[in-house]
C-alpha positions as CSV (number, residue, x, y, z in Angstrom):
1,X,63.5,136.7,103.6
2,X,67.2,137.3,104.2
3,X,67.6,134.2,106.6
4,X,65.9,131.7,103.5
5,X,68.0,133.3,100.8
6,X,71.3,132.3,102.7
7,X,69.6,129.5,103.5
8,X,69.9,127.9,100.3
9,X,73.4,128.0,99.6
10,X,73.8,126.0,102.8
11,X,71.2,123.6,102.0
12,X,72.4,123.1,98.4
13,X,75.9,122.1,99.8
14,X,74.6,120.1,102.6
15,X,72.4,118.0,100.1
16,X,75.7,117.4,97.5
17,X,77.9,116.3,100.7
18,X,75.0,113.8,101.2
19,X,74.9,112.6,97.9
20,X,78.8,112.3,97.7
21,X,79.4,110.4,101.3
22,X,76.4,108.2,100.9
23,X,77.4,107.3,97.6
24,X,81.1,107.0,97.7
25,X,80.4,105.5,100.6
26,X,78.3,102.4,99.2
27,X,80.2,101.9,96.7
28,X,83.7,101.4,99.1
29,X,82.0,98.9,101.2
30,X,81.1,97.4,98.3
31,X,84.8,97.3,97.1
32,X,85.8,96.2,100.1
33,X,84.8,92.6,99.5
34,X,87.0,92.3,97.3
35,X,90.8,91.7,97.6
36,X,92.8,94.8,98.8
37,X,94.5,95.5,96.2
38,X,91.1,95.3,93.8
39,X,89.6,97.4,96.6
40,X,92.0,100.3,96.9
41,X,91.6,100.5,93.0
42,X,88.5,100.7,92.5
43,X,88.1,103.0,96.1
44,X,90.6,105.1,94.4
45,X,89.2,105.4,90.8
46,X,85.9,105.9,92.6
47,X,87.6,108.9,94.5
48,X,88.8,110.2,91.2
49,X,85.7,110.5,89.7
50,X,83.2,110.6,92.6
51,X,84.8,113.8,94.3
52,X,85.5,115.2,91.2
53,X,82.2,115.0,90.1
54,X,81.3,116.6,93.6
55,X,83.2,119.4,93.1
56,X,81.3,120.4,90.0
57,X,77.9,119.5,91.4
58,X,78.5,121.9,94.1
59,X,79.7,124.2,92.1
60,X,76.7,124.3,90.0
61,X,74.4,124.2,92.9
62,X,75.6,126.7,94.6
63,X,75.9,129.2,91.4
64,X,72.3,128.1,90.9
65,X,71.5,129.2,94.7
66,X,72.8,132.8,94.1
67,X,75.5,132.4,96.4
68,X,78.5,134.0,94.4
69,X,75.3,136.8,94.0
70,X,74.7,136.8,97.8
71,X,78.3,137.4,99.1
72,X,78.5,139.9,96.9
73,X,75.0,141.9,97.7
74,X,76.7,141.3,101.7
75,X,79.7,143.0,100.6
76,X,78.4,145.8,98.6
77,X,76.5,146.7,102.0
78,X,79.4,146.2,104.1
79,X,82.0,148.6,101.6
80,X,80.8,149.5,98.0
81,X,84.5,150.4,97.7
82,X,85.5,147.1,98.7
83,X,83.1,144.9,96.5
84,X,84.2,146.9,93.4
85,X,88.0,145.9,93.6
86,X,90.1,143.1,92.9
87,X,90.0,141.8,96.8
88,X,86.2,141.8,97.0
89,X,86.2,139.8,93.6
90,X,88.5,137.0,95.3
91,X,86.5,137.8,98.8
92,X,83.2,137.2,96.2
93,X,84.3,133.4,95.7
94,X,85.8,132.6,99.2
95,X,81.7,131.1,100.5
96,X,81.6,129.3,96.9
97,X,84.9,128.2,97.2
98,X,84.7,126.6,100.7
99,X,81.1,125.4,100.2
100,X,82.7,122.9,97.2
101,X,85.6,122.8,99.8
102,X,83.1,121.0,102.3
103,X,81.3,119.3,99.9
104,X,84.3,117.1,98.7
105,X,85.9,116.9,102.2
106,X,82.3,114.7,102.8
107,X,82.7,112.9,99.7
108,X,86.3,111.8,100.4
109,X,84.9,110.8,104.3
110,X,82.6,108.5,102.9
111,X,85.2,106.3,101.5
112,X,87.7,106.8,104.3
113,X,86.5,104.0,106.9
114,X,86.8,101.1,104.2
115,X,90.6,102.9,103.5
116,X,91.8,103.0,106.7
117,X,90.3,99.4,107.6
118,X,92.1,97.8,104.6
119,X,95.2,99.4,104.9
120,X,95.3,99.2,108.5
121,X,95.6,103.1,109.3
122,X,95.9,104.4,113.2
123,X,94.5,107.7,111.8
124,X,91.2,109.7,112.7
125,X,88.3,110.9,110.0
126,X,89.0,114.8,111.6
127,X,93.2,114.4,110.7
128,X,92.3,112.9,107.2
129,X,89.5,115.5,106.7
130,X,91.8,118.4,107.6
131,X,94.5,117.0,105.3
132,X,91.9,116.8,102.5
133,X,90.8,120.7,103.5
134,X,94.2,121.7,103.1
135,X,95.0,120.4,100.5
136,X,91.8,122.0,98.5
137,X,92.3,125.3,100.0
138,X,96.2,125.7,98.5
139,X,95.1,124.7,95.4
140,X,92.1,127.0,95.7
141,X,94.2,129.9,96.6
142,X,96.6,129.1,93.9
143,X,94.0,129.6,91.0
144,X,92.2,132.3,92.5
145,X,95.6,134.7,92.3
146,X,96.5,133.1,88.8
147,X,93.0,133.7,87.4
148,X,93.0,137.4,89.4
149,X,96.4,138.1,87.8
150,X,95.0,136.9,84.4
151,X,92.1,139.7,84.8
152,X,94.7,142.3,85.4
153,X,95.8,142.2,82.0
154,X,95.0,143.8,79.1
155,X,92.0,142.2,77.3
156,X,93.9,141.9,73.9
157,X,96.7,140.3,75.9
158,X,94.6,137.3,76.6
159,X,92.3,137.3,73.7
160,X,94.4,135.0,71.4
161,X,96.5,131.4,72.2
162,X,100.3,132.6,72.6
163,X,100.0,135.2,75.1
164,X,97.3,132.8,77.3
165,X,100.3,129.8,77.0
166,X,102.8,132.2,78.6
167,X,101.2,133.2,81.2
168,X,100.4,129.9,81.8
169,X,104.2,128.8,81.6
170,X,104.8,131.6,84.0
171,X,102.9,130.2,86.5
172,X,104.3,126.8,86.4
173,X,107.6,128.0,86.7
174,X,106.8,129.9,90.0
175,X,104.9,127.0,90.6
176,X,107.9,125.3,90.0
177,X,110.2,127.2,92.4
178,X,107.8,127.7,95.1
179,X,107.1,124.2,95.4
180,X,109.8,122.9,98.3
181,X,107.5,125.1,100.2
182,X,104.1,124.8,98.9
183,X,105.0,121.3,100.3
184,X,106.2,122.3,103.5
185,X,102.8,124.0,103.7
186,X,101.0,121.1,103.1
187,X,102.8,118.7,105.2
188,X,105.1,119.5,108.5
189,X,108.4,119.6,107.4
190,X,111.8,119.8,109.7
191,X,115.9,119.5,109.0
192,X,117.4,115.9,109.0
193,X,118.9,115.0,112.6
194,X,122.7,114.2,111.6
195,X,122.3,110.2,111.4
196,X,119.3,110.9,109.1
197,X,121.7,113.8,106.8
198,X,124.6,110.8,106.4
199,X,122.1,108.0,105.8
200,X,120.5,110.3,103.0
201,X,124.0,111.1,101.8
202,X,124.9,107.5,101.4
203,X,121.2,106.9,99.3
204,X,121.9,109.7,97.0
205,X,125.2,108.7,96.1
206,X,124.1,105.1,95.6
207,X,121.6,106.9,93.5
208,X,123.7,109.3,91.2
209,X,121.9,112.7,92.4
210,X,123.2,115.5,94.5
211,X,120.2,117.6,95.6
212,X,120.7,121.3,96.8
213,X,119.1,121.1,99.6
214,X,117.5,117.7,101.6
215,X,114.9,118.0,104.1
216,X,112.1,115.7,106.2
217,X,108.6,115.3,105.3
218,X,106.5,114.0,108.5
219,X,103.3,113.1,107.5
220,X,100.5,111.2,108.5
221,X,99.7,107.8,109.1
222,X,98.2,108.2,105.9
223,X,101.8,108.4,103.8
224,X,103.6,106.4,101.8
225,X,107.6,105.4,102.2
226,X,108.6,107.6,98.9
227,X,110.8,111.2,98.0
228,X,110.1,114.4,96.3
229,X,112.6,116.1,94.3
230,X,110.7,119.9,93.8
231,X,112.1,122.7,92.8
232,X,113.7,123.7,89.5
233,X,116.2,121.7,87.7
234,X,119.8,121.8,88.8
235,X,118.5,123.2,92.3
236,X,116.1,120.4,93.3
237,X,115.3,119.9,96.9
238,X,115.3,116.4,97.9
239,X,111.7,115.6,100.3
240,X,112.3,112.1,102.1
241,X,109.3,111.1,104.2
242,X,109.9,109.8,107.3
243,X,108.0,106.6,106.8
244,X,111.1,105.7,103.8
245,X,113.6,106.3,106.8
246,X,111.8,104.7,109.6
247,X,110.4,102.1,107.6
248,X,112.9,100.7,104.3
249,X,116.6,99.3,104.6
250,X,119.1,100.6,103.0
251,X,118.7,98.8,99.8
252,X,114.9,99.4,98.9
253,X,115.3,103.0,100.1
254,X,117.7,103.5,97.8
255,X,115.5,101.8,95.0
256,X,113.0,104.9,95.9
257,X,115.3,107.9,95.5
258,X,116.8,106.3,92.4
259,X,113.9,105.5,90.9
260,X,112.5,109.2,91.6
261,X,116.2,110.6,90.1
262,X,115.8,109.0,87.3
263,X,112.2,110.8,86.3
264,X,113.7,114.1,87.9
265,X,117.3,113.6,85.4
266,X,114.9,113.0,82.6
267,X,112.4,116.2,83.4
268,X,109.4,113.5,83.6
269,X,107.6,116.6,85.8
270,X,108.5,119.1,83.3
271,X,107.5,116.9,80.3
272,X,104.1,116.0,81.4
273,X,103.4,120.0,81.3
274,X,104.8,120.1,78.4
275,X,102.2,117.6,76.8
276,X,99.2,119.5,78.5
277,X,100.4,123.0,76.6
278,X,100.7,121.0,73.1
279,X,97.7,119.3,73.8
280,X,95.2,121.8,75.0
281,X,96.9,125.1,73.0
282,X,95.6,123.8,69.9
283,X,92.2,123.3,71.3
284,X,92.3,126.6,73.0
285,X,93.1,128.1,69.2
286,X,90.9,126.2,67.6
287,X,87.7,127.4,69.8
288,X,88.7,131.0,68.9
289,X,89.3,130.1,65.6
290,X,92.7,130.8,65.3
291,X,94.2,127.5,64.2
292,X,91.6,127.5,61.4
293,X,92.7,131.1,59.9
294,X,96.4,129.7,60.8
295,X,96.2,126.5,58.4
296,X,93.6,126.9,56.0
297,X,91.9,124.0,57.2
298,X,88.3,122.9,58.7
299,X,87.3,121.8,61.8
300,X,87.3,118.2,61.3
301,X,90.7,117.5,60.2
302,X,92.1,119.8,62.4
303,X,90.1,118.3,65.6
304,X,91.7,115.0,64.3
305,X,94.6,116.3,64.4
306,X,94.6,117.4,67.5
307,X,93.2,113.8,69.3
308,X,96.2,112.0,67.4
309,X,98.6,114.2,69.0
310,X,96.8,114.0,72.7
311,X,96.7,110.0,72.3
312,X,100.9,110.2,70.7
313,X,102.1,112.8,73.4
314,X,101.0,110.5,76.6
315,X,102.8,107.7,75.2
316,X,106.5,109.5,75.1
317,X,105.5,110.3,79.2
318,X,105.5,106.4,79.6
319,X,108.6,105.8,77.8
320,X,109.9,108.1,80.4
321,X,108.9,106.4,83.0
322,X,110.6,103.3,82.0
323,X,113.9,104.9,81.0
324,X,113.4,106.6,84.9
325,X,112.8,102.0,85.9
326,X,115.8,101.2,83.4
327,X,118.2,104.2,85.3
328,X,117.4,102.9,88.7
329,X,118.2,99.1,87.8
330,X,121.7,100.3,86.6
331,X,121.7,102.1,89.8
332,X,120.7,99.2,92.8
333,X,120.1,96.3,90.6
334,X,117.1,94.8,88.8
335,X,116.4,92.3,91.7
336,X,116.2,94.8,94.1
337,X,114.6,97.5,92.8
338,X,111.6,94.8,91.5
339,X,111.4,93.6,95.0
340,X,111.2,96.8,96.3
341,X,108.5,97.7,93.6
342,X,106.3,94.6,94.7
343,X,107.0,95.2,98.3
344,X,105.5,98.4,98.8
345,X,102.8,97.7,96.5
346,X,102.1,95.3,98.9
347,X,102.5,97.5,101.6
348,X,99.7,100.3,100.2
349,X,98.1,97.5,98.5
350,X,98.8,99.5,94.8
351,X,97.1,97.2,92.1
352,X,99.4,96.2,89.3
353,X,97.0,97.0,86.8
354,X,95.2,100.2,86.0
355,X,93.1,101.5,82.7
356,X,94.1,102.5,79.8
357,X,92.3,105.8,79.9
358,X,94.2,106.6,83.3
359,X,97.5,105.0,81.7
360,X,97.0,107.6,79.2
361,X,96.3,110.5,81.1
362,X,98.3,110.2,83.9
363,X,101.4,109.4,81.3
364,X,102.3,106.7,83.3
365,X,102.2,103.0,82.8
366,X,100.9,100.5,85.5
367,X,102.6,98.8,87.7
368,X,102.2,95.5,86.1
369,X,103.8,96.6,82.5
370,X,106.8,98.0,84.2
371,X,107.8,94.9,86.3
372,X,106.7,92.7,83.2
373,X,109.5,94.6,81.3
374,X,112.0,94.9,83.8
375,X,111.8,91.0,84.3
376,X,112.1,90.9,80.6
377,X,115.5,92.5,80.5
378,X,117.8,90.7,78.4
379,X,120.7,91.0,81.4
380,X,117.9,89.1,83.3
């Protein structure tokens, strides 16, 4: 009896990771017919929705397989002590947690062979699997303390919007200053030698920025010639992956860091986070009810409301991004910074186009309307 009742959890997460690969995994070699930059679209809107989809599935399946109710019967027989407290609550979710962790891992492997044949990657399933793992498992960890600190307090601190918003601004500013080495985490990171510290000296002061700190980001085959600025305003840290040193001149590398200074000078980050806690705190309020005793006003008009200002908010995140385009061209010049645009979308063969609904979402605008405007430039 005990060996089929475990049982089930595994099979439910072993049938979802089929699903997911087989699936995802049609539908790439599918895509792959099509010109690489179509296919790495679609691949990568498929992997959007496919694996997010996954997660939820397994979620689902495994809640429905008692599994959450099963680690918790194990623990209560191990230490009824330990079950009852706050670490057997997080130990409760950890087979849940890495059963969706799997799941999605299988889902992201079915695409990977058509990836790594169009982009020409000298990478193995077992690195890109782990990377995928890892990545999962921060972010796992990261909302089982925030929701476990959220249970800690009082239940009239989180029972109306305000309180639930701070915390959640708390969070992203920690967030926020632990991310130079949530990154470090993720990836292997390592000091600059001392040709790589002057070389990265010359590109930031071609750029305008002074970081507080610089460092190395060596990741896999799998990466992308690009920077990071993390950490909190006036104290950024300034990631450079090595592919940008081994791979860009001088002149296209410092296209990258000014491009990414210019969203860092205008708090592009900070923004978009912004827009999530003006878009979603009114929703939160008005599932309580609290906007409606607030305003006097129904449902309807205040739902409305609400989607004028989460299809208004995205759009200032775009004007960002091409104030962030207009700053770099100021800084290394129009024609090389488009060239440097086209070039690496080449490279990671980036479509120039994207949807709307992701346009919107993401607060970003494709590719293709940023180079259409920055050829458009009247000092063009």
């Amino acid at each position: 009896m005990a060996l089929s009742a475990f049982t089930a959890p595994i099979l439910a997460v072993a049938a979802v990771a089929l699903v997911s690969f087989a699936s995802i995994r049609l539908y790439a070699r599918r895509a792959a017919k099509e010109p690489p930059k179509t296919a790495m679209r679609r691949i990568r809107t498929a992997l959007a929705v496919g694996l997010s989809l996954t997660g939820l599935v397994a979620l689902f399946a495994l809640v429905i397989a008692d599994a959450l109710d099963l680690t918790e019967s194990a623990l209560r027989a191990l230490s009824p002590a330990l079950a009852d407290s706050a670490v057997g609550a997080v130990l409760t979710w950890v087979p849940t947690l890495l059963g969706i962790t799997a799941a999605v891992v299988a889902g992201y492997l079915g695409a990977f062979p058509s990836v790594r044949e169009i982009r020409g990657l000298d990478v193995s399933a077992a690195s890109a699997a782990g990377s995928v793992a890892k990545f999962l498992g921060l972010g796992f960890a990261l909302v089982v303390v925030a929701v476990g600190t959220l249970n800690l307090l009082p239940a009239e601190a989180v029972s109306a919007v305000l309180p639930v918003l701070g915390f959640l601004t708390l969070v992203a500013v920690v967030l926020s200053a632990l991310q130079p080495r949530i990154l470090g985490l993720l990836n292997d990171r390592r000091e600059p030698t001392d040709e790589e510290r002057d070389r990265i000296a010359r590109l930031c002061e071609t750029a305008g920025v002074s970081p507080h700190r610089v460092g190395v980001l060596e990741l896999d085959p799998n990466s992308v010639a690009t920077v990071v600025f993390a950490g909190f305003p006036g104290r950024r840290h300034l990631l450079v992956t090595d592919d940008l040193l081994a791979d860009l001149d001088d002149d296209a590398a410092a296209a990258v860091v000014a491009s990414k200074a210019g969203r860092a000078k205008r708090y592009y980050r900070e923004a978009k986070f912004a827009v999530v806690l003006v878009v979603f705190g009114p929703i939160i309020a008005l599932a309580t009810g609290e906007l409606q005793r607030a305003t006097d006003l129904g449902v309807g008009p205040l739902a409305l409301a609400i989607l004028v200002l989460a299809v208004a908010l995205p759009w200032f995140g775009r004007r960002l991004v091409f104030a962030a385009d207009d700053y770099a061209v100021e800084r290394v010049g129009a024609e090389t910074y488009v060239e440097t645009l086209e070039t690496l979308a080449d490279e990671y063969q980036v479509s120039y186009e994207s949807g709307r609904l992701r346009s919107l979402v993401l607060m970003r605008p494709s590719l293709g309307q940023r180079l259409d405007r920055l050829w458009g430039r009247p000092d063009e």
